[in-house]
C-alpha positions as CSV (number, residue, x, y, z in Angstrom):
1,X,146.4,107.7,120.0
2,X,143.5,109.3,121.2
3,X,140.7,106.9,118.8
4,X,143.0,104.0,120.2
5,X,142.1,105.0,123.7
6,X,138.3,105.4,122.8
7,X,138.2,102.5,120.7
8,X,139.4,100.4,123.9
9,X,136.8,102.1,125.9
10,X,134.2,100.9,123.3
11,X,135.3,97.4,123.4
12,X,135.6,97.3,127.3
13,X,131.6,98.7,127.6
14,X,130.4,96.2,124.7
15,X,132.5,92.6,126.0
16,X,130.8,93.7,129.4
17,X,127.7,93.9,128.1
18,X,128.2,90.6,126.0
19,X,129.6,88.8,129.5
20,X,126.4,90.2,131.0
21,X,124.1,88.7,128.5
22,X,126.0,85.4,128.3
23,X,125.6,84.9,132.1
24,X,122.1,85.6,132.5
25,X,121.0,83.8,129.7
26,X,123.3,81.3,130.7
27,X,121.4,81.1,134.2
28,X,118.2,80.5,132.5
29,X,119.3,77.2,130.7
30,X,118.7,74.3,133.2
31,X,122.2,72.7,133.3
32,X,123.8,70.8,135.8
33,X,127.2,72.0,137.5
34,X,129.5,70.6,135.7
35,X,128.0,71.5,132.1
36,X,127.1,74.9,133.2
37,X,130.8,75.4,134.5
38,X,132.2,74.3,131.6
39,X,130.2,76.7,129.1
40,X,130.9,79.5,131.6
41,X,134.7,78.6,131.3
42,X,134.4,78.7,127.4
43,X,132.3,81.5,127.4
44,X,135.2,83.7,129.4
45,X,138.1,82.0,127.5
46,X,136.4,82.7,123.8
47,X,135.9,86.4,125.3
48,X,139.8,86.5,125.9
49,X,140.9,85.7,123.0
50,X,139.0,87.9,121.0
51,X,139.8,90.8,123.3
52,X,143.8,90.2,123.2
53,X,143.4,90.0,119.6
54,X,141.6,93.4,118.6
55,X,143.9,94.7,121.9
56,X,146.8,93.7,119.3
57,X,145.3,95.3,116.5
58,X,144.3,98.4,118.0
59,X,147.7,98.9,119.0
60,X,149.2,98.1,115.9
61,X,147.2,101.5,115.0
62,X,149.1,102.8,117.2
63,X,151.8,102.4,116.0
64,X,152.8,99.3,118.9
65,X,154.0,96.5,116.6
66,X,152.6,93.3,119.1
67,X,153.4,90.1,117.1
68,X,151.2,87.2,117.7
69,X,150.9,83.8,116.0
70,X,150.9,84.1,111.9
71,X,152.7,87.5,111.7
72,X,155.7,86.1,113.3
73,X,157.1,85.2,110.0
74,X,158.4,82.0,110.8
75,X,157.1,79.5,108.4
């Protein structure tokens, strides 16, 4: 329980440094508004996903059975 807790912790200090990155590099590409909201929009989004999926799988090392699209079973 304990390494899920830390390994949570990890992942929250390295997607905030990967947000971080993504914005200001993002702010030095000359887009306009719309363009530059849109990636910005993706960029969070693609960040989500990834995060509720090692969220799942770090706490299905915990012993927290979270089902989630292909483990469902239903074919």
């Amino acid at each position: 329980m304990i390494s899920t807790i830390v390994g949570l912790i990890f992942l929250c200090v390295l997607l905030g440094f990967v947000v971080w990155a993504g914005q200001r590099l993002l702010a030095l590409v000359p887009l306009g508004e719309p363009f530059a909201t849109i990636i910005h929009v993706l960029l969070v989004l693609l960040l989500v996903v990834i995060v509720l999926y090692v969220l799942a799988v770090l706490l299905g090392l915990a012993g927290i059975h979270v089902p989630y699209v292909g483990t469902t079973g239903l074919r």
